[in-house]
DOLOKOL-15592 format. One record per residue: residue number from 1; x, y, z of N, C-alpha, C, O in turn. Coordinates in nm, 3 decimals. Atoms other than C-alpha are relative to their C-alpha. Example, Ala and Ser with C-alpha at 12.3 -4.5 7.8 and 13.67 -1.06 7.14 Angstrom:
// DOLOKOL-15592
ZANU  num     n_c1     n_c2     n_c3    ca_c1    ca_c2    ca_c3     c_c1     c_c2     c_c3     o_c1     o_c2     o_c3
ZANU    1    0.089   -0.119    0.000    1.230   -0.450    0.780    0.090    0.120    0.000    0.194    0.118    0.066
ZANU    2   -0.082   -0.119   -0.006    1.367   -0.106    0.714   -0.077    0.109    0.073   -0.026    0.220    0.090
//
This chain:
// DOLOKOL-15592
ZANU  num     n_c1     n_c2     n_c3    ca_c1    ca_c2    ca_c3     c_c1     c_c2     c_c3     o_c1     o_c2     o_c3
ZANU    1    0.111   -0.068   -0.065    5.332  -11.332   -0.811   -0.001   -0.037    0.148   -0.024   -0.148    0.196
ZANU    2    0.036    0.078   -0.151    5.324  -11.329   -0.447   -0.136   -0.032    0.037   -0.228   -0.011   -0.043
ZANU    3    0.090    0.082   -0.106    5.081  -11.486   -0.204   -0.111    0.142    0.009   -0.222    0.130   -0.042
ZANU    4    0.132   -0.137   -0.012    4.867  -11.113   -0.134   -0.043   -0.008   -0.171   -0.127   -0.079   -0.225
ZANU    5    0.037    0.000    0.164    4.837  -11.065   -0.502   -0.049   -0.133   -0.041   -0.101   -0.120   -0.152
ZANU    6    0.041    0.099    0.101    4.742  -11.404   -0.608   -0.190   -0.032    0.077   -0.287   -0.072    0.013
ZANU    7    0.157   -0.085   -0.074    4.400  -11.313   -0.303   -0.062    0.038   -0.043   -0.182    0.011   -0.053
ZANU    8    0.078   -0.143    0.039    4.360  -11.003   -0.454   -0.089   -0.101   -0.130   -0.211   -0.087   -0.144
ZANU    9    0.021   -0.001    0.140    4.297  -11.160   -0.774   -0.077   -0.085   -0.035   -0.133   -0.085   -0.145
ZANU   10    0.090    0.085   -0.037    4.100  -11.492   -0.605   -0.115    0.129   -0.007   -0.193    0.145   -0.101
ZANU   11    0.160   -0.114   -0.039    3.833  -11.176   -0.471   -0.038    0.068   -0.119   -0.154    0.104   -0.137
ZANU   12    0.060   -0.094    0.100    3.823  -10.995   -0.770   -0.095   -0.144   -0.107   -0.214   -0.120   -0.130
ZANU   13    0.083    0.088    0.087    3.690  -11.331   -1.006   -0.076   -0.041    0.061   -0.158   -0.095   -0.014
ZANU   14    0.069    0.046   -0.055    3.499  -11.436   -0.717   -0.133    0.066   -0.046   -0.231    0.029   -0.111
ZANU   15    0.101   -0.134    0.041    3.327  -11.063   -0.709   -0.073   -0.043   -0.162   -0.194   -0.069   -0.163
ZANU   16    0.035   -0.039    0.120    3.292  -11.072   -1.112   -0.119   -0.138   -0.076   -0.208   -0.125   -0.160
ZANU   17    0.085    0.103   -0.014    3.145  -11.453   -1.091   -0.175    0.059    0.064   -0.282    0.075    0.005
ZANU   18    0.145   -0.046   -0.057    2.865  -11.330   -0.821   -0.073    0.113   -0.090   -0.196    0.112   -0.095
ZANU   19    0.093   -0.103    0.034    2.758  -11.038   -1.002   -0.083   -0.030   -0.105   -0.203   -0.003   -0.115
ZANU   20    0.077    0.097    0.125    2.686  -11.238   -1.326   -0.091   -0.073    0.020   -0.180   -0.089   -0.063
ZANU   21    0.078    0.140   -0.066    2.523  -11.514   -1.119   -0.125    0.095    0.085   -0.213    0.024    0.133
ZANU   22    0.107   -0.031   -0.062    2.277  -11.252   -0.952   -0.065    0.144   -0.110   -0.139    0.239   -0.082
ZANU   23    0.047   -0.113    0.128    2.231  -11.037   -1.318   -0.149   -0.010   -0.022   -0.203   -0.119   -0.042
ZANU   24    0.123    0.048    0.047    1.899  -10.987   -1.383   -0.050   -0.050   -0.191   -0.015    0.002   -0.297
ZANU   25   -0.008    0.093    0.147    1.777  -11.232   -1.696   -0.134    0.031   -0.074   -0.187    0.130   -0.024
ZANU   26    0.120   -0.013    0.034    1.466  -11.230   -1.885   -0.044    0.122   -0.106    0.023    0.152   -0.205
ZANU   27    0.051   -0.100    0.084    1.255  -10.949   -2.038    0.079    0.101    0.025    0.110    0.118    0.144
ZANU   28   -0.037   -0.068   -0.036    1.443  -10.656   -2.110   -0.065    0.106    0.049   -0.182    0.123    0.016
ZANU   29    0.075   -0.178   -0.066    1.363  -10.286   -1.914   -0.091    0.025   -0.124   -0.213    0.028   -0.111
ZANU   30    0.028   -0.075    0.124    1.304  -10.169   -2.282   -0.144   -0.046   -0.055   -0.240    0.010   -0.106
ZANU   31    0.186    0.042    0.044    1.018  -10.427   -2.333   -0.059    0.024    0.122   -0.127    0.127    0.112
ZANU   32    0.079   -0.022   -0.139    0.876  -10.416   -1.991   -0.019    0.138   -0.045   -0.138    0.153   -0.072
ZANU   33    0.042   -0.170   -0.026    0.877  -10.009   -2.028   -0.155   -0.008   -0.130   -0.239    0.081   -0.139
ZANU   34    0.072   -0.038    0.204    0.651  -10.068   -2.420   -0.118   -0.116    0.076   -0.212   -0.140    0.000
ZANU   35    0.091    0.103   -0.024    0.437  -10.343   -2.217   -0.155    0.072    0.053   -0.152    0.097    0.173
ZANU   36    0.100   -0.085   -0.027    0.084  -10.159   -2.188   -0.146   -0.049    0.073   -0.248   -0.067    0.006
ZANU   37    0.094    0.077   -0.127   -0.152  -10.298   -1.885   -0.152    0.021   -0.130   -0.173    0.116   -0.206
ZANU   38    0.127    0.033    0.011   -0.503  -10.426   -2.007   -0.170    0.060    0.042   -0.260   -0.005    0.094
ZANU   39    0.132   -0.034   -0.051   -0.805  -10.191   -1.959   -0.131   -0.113    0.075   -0.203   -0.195    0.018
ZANU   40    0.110    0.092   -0.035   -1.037  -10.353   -1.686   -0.174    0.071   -0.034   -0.234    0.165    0.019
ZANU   41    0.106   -0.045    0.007   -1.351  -10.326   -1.829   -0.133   -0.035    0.049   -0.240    0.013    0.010
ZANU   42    0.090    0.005   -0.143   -1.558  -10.444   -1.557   -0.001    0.085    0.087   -0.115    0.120    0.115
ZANU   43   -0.004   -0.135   -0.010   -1.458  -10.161   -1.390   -0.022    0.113   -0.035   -0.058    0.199    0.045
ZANU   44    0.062   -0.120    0.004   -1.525   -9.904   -1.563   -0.153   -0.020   -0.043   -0.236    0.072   -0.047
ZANU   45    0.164   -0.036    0.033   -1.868  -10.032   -1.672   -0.107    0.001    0.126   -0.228    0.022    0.120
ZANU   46    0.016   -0.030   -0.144   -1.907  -10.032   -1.286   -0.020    0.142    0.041   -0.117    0.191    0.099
ZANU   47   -0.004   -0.147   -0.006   -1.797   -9.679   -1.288   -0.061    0.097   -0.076   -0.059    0.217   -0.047
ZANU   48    0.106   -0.069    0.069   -2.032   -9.571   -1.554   -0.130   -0.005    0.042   -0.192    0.095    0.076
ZANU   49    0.119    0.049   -0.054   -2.334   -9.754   -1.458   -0.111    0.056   -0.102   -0.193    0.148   -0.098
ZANU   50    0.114   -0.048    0.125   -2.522   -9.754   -1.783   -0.114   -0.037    0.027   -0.122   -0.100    0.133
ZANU   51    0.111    0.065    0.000   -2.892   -9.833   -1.842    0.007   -0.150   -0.088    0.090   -0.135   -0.178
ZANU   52    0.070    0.133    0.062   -2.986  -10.188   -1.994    0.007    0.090   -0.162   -0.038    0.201   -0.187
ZANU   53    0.067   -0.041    0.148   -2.989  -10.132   -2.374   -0.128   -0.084   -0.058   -0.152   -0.205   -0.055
ZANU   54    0.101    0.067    0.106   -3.283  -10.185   -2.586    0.042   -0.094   -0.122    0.138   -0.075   -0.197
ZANU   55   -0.010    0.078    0.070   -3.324  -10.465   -2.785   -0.098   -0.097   -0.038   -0.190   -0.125    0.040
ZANU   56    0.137    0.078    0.003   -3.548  -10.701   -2.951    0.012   -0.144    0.012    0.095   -0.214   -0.045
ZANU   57    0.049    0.166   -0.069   -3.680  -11.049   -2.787   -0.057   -0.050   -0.031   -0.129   -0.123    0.036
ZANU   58    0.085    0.112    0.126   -3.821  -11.197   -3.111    0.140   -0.073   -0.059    0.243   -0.022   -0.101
ZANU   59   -0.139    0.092    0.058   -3.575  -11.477   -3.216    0.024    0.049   -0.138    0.145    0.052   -0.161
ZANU   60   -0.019   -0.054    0.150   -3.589  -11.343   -3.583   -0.057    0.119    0.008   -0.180    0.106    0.001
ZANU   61    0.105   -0.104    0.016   -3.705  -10.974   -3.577   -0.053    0.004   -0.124   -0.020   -0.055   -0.227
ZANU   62    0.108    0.012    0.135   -3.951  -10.905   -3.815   -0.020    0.129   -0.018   -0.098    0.160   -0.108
ZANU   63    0.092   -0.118    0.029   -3.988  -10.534   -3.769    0.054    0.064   -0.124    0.141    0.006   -0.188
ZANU   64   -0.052   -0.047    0.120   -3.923  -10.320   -4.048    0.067    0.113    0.017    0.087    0.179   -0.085
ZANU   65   -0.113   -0.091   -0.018   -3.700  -10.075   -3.909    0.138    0.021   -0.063    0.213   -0.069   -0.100
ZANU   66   -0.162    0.072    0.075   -3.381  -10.025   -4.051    0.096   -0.047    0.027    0.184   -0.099   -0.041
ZANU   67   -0.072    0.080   -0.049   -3.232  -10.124   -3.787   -0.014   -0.126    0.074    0.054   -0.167    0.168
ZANU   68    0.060    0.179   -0.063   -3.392  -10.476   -3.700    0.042   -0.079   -0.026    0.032   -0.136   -0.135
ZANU   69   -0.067    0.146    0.055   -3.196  -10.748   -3.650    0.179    0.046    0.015    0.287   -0.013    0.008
ZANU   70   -0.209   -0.045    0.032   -2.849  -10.537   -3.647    0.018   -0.043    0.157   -0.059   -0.023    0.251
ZANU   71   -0.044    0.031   -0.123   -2.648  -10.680   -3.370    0.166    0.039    0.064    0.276   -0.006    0.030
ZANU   72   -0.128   -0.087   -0.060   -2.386  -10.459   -3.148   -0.011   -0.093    0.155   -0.079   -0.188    0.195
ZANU   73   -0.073    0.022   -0.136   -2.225  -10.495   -2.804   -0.037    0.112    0.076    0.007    0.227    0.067
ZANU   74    0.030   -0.109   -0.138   -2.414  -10.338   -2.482    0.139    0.007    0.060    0.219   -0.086    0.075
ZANU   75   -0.083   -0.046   -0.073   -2.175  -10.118   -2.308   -0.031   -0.002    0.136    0.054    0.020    0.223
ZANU   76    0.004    0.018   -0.147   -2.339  -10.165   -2.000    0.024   -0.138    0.062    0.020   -0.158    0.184
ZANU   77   -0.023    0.153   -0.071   -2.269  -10.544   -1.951    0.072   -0.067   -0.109    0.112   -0.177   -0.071
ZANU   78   -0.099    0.094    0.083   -2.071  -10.682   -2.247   -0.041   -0.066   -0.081    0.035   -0.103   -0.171
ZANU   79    0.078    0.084    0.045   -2.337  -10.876   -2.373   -0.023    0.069   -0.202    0.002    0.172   -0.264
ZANU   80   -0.010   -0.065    0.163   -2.414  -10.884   -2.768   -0.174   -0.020    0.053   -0.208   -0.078    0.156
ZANU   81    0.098   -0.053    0.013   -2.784  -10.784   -2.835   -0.036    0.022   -0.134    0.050    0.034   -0.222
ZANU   82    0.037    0.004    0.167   -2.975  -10.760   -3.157   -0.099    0.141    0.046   -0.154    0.151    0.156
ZANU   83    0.110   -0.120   -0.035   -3.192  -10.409   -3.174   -0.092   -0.049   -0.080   -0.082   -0.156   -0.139
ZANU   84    0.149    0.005    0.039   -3.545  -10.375   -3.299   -0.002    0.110   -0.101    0.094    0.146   -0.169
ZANU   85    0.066   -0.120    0.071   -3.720  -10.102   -3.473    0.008    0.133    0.125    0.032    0.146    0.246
ZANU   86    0.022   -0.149   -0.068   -3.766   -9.747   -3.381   -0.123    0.044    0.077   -0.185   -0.062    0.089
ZANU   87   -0.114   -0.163    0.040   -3.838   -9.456   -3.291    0.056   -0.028    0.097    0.019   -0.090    0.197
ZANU   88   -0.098    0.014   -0.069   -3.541   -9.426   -3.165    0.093    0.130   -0.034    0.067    0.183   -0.142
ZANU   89   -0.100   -0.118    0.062   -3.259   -9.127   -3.196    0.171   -0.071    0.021    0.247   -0.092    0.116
ZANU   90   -0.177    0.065    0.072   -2.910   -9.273   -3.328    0.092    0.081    0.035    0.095    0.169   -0.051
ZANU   91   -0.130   -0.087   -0.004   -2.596   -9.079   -3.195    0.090   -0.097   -0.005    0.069   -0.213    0.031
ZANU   92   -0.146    0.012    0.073   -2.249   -9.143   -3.322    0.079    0.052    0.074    0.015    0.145    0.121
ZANU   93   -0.084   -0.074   -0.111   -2.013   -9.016   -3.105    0.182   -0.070    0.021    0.226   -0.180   -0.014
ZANU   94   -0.145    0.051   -0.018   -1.651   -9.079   -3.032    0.090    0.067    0.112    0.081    0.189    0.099
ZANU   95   -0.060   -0.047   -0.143   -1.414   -9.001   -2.666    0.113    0.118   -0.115    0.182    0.189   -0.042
ZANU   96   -0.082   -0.117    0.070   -1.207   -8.754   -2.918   -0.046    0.072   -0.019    0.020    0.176   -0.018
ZANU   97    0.074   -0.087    0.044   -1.460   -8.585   -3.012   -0.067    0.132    0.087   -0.151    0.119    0.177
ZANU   98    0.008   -0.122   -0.074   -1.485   -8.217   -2.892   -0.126    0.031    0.041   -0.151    0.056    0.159
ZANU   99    0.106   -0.098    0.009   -1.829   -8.089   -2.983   -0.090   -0.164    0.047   -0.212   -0.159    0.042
ZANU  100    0.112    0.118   -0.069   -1.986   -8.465   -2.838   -0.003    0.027    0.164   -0.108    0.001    0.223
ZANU  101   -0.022   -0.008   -0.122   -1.853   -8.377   -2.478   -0.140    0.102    0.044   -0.216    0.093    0.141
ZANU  102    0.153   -0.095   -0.024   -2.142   -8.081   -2.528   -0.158   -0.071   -0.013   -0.254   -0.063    0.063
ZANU  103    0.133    0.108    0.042   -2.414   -8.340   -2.728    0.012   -0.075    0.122   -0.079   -0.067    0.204
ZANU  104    0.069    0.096   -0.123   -2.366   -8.586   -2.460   -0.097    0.076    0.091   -0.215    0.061    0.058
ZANU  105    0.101   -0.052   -0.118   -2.548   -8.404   -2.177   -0.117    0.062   -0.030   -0.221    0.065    0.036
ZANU  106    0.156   -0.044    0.097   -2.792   -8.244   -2.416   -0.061   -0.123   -0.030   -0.158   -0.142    0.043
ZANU  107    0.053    0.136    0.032   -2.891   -8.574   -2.541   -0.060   -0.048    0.143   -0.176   -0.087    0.144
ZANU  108    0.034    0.082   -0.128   -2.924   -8.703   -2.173   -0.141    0.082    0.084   -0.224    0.032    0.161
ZANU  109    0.122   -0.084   -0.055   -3.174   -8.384   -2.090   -0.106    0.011   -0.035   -0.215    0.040    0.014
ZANU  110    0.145   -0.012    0.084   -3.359   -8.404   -2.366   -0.051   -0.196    0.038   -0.172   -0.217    0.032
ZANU  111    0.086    0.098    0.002   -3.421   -8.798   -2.303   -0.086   -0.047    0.113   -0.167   -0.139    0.113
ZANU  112    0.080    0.015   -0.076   -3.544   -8.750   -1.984   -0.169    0.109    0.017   -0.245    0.140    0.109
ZANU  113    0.121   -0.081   -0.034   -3.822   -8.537   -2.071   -0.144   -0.071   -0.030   -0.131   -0.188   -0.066
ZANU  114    0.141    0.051    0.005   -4.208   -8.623   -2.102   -0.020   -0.022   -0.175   -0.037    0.076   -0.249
ZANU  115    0.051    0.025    0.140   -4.275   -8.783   -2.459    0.161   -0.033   -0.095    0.176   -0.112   -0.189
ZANU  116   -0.078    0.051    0.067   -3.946   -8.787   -2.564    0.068   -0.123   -0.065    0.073   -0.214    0.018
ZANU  117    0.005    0.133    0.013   -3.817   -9.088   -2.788    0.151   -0.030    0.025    0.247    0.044    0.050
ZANU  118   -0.134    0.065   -0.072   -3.548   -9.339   -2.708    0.115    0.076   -0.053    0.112    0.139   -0.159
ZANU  119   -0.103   -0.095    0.085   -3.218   -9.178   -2.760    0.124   -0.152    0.046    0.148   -0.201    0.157
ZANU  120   -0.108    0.074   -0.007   -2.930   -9.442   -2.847    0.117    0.018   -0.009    0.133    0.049   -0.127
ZANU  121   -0.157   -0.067    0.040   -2.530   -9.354   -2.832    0.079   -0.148   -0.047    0.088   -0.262   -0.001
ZANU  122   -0.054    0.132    0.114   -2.354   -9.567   -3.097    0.212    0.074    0.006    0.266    0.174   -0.039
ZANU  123   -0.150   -0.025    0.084   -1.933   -9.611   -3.078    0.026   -0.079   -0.098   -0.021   -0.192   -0.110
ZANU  124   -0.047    0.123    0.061   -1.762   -9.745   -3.334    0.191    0.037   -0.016    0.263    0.136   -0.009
ZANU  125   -0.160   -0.025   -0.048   -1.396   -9.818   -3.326    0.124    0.128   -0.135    0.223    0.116   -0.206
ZANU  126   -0.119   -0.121    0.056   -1.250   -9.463   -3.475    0.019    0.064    0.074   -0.048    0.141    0.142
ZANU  127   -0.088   -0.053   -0.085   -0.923   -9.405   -3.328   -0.048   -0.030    0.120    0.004    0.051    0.197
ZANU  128    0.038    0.028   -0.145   -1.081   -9.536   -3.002   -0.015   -0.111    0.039    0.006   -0.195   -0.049
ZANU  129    0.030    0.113   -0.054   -1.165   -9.813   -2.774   -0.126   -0.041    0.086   -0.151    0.051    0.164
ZANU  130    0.117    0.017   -0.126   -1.470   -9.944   -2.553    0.048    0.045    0.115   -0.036    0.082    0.198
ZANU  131   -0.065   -0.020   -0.138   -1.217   -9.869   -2.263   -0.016    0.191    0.029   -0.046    0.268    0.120
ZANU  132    0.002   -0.158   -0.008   -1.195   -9.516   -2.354   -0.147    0.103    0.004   -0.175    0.211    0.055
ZANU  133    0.168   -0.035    0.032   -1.584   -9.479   -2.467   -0.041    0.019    0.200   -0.076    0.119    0.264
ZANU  134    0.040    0.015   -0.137   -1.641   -9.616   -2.089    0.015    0.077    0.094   -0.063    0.085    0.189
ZANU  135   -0.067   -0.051   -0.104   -1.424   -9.403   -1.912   -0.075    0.173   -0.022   -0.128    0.232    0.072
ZANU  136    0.094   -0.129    0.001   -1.583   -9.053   -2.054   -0.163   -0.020    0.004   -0.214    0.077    0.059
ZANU  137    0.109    0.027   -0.062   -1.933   -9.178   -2.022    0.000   -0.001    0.143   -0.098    0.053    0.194
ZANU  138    0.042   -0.011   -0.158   -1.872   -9.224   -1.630    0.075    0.161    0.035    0.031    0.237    0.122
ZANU  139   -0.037   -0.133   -0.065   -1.663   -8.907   -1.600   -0.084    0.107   -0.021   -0.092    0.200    0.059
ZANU  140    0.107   -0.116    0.008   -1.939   -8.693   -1.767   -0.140   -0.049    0.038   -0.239    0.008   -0.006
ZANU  141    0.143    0.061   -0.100   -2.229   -8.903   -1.549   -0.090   -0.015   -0.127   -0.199    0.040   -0.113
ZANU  142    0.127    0.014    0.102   -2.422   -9.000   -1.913   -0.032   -0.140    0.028    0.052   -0.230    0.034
ZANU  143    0.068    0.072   -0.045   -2.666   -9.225   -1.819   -0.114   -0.042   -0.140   -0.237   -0.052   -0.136
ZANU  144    0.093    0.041    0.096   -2.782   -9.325   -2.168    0.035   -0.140   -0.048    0.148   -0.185   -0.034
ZANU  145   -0.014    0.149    0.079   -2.830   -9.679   -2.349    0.099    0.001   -0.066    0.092    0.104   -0.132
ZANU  146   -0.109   -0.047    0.094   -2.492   -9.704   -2.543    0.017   -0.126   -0.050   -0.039   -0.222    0.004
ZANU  147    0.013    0.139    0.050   -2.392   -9.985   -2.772    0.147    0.025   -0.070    0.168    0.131   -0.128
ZANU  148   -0.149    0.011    0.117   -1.998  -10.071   -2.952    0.009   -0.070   -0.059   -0.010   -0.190   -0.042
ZANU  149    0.066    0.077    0.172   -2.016  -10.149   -3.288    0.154    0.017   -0.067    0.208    0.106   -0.134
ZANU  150   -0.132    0.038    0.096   -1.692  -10.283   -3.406    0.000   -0.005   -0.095    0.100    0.041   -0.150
ZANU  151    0.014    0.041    0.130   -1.815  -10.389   -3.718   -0.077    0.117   -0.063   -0.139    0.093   -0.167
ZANU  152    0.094   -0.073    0.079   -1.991  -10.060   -3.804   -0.140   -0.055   -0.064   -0.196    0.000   -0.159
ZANU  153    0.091    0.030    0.027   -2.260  -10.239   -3.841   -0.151    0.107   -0.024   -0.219    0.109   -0.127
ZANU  154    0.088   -0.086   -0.052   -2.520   -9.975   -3.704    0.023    0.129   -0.113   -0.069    0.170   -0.185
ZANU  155   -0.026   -0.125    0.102   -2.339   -9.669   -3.921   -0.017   -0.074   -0.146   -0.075   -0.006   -0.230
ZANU  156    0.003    0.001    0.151   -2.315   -9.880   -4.260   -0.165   -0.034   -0.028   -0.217   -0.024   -0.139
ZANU  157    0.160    0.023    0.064   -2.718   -9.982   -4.215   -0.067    0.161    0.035   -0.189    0.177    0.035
ZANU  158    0.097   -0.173    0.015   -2.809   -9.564   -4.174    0.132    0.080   -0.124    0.147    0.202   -0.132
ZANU  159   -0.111   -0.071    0.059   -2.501   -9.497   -4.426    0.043    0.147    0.062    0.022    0.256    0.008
ZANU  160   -0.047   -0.080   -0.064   -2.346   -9.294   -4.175    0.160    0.066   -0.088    0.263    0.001   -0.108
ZANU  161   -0.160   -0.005    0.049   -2.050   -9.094   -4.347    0.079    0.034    0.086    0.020    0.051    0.193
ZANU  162   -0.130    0.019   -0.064   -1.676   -9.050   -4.187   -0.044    0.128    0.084    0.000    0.223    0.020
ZANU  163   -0.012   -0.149   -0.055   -1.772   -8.725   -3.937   -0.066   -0.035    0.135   -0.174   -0.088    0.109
ZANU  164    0.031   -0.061   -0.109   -1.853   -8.693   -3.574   -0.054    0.143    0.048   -0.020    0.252    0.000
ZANU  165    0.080    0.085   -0.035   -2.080   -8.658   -3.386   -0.118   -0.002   -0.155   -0.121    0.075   -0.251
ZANU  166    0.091   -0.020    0.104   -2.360   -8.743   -3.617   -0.135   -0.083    0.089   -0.128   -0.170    0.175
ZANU  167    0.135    0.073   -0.030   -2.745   -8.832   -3.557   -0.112   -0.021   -0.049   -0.164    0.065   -0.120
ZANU  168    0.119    0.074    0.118   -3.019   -9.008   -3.705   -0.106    0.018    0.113   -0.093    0.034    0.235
ZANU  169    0.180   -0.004   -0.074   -3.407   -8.994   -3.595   -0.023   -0.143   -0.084   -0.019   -0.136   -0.206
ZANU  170    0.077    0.086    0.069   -3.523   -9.311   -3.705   -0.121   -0.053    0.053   -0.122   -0.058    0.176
ZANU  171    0.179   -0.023    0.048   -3.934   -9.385   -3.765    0.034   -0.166    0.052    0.136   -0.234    0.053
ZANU  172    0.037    0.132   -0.087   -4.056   -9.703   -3.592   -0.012   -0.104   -0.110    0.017   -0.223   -0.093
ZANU  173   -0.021    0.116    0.103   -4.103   -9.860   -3.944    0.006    0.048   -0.126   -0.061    0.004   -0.220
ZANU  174   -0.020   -0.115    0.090   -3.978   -9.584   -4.164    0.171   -0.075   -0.014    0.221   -0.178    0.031
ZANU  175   -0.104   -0.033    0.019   -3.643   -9.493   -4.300    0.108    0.082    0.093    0.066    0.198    0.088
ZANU  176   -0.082   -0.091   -0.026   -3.354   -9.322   -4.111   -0.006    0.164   -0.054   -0.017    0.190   -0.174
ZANU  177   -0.008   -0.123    0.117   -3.342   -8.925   -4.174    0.110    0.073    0.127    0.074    0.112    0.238
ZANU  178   -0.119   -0.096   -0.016   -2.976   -8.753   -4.090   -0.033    0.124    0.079   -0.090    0.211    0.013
ZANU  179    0.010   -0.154   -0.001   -2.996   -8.447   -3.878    0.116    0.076   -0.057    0.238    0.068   -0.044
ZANU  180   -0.124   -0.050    0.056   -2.847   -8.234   -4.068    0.063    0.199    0.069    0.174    0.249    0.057
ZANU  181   -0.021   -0.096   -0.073   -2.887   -7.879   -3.860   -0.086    0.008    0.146   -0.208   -0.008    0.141
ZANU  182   -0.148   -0.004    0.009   -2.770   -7.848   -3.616    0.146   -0.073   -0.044    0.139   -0.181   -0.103
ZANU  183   -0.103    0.118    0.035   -2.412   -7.992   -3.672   -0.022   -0.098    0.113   -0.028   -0.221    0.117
ZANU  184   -0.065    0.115   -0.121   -2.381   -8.097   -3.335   -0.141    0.097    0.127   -0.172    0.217    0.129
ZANU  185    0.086   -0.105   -0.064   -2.664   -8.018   -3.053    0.076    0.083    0.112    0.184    0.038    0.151
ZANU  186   -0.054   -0.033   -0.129   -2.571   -7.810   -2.769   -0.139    0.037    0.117   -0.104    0.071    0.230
ZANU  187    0.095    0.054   -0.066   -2.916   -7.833   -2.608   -0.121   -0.049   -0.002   -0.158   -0.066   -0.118
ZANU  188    0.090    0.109    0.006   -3.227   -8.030   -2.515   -0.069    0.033   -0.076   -0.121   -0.045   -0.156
ZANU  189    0.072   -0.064    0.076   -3.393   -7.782   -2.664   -0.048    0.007   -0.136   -0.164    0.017   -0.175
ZANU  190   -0.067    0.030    0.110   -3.214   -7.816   -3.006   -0.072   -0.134   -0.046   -0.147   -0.137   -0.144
ZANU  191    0.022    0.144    0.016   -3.273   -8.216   -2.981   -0.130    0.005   -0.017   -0.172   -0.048   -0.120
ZANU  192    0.111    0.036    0.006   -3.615   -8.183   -2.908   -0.036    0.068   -0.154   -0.068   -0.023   -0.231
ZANU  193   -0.001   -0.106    0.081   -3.652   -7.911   -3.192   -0.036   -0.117   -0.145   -0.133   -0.127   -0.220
ZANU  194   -0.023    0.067    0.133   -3.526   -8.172   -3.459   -0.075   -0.109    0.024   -0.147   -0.139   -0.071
ZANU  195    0.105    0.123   -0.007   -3.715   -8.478   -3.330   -0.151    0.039   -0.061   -0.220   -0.038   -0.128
ZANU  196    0.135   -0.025    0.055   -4.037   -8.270   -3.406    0.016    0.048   -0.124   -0.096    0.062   -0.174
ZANU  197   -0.015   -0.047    0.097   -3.909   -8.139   -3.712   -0.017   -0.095   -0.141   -0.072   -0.075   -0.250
ZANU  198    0.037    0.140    0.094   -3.865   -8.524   -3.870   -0.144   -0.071    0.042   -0.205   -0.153   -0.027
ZANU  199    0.172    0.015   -0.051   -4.210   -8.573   -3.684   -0.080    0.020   -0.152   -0.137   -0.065   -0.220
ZANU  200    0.106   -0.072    0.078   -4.374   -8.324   -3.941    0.078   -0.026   -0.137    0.066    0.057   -0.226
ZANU  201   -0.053   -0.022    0.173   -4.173   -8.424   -4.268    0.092    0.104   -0.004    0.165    0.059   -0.093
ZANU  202   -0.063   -0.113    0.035   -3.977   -8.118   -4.281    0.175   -0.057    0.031    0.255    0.031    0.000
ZANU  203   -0.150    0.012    0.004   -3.601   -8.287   -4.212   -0.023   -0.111   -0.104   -0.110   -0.198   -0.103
ZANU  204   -0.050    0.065    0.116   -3.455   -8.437   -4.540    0.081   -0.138    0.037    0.189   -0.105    0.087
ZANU  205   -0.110    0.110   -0.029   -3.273   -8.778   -4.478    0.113    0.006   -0.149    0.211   -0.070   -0.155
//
């Protein structure tokens, strides 16, 4: 082998050394690409800007509601919270859900009117997340009390069955009663309609 050739052949293992020695090591592309960033949810509960949820500030509630004493997760600050008694109006709702994108803003018109009673929006984790709940609450500006109920807690004490949206009227020291028409409201009108309807006895739970 001559003297040029035995060069050539120094540069080429030199080359094939460096390239190894500056390979990148570690996680592959394939996981990095499947690695899925962390919803900040300080942010979006920033970007929603819920109200304070209701809740009760008796160390043991005592009321006789049906939901006294059940304890969810305010969506407006993170915090866990125990609710009280009623009246109150129970929505169910879920960021998949078609015919809620309409209930939300009905719900929000009818709770700002004169006499109307509290209106509560309940997630619970089907097919969804608090991240996702958060993010359509600020994009459709609903400005209602909301609460995430991992544990279904809230749906298994009104035996809520498997369907979206769904909503309860519940009595300050009554029973829960299902609206059952409409399915889903599409305005305040509607909402108010059925609140006076379980008023007078006439909706079936």
């Amino acid at each position: 082998m001559t003297v040029r050739w035995r060069w050539i052949l120094v540069v080429v293992v030199l080359l094939v050394a460096t390239a190894i020695a500056v390979w990148p090591r570690g996680q592959s592309s394939t996981q990095a690409d499947l690695a899925v960033p962390t919803p900040d949810l300080n942010a979006l509960r920033q970007t929603a800007a819920l109200p304070a949820c209701p809740q009760s500030h008796e160390p043991r509630p005592t009321g006789k509601g049906v939901l006294a004493g059940v304890k969810v997760t305010c969506m407006a600050d993170g915090s866990e919270i125990t609710l009280g008694g009623g009246p109150m109006l129970v929505n169910f709702w879920e960021p998949w859900c078609v015919p809620c994108r309409t209930e939300l803003p009905a719900l929000q018109e009818y709770a700002a009117r004169p006499g109307a009673i509290p209106v509560l929006l309940v997630e619970i984790p089907s097919q969804s997340d608090q991240a996702g709940g958060l993010d359509l609450l600020g994009s459709l500006k609903i400005k209602l009390p909301s609460v995430w109920d991992p544990n279904a807690s809230v749906a298994n004490a009104l035996g809520k069955p498997n369907v979206f949206p769904v909503t309860y009227v519940v009595a300050a020291d009554g029973p829960a009663k299902r609206v059952a028409t409409p399915a889903f409201f599409e305005t305040a009108d509607q909402v108010e309609q059925a609140v006076r309807q379980y008023a007078n006895g006439s909706v079936t739970g």
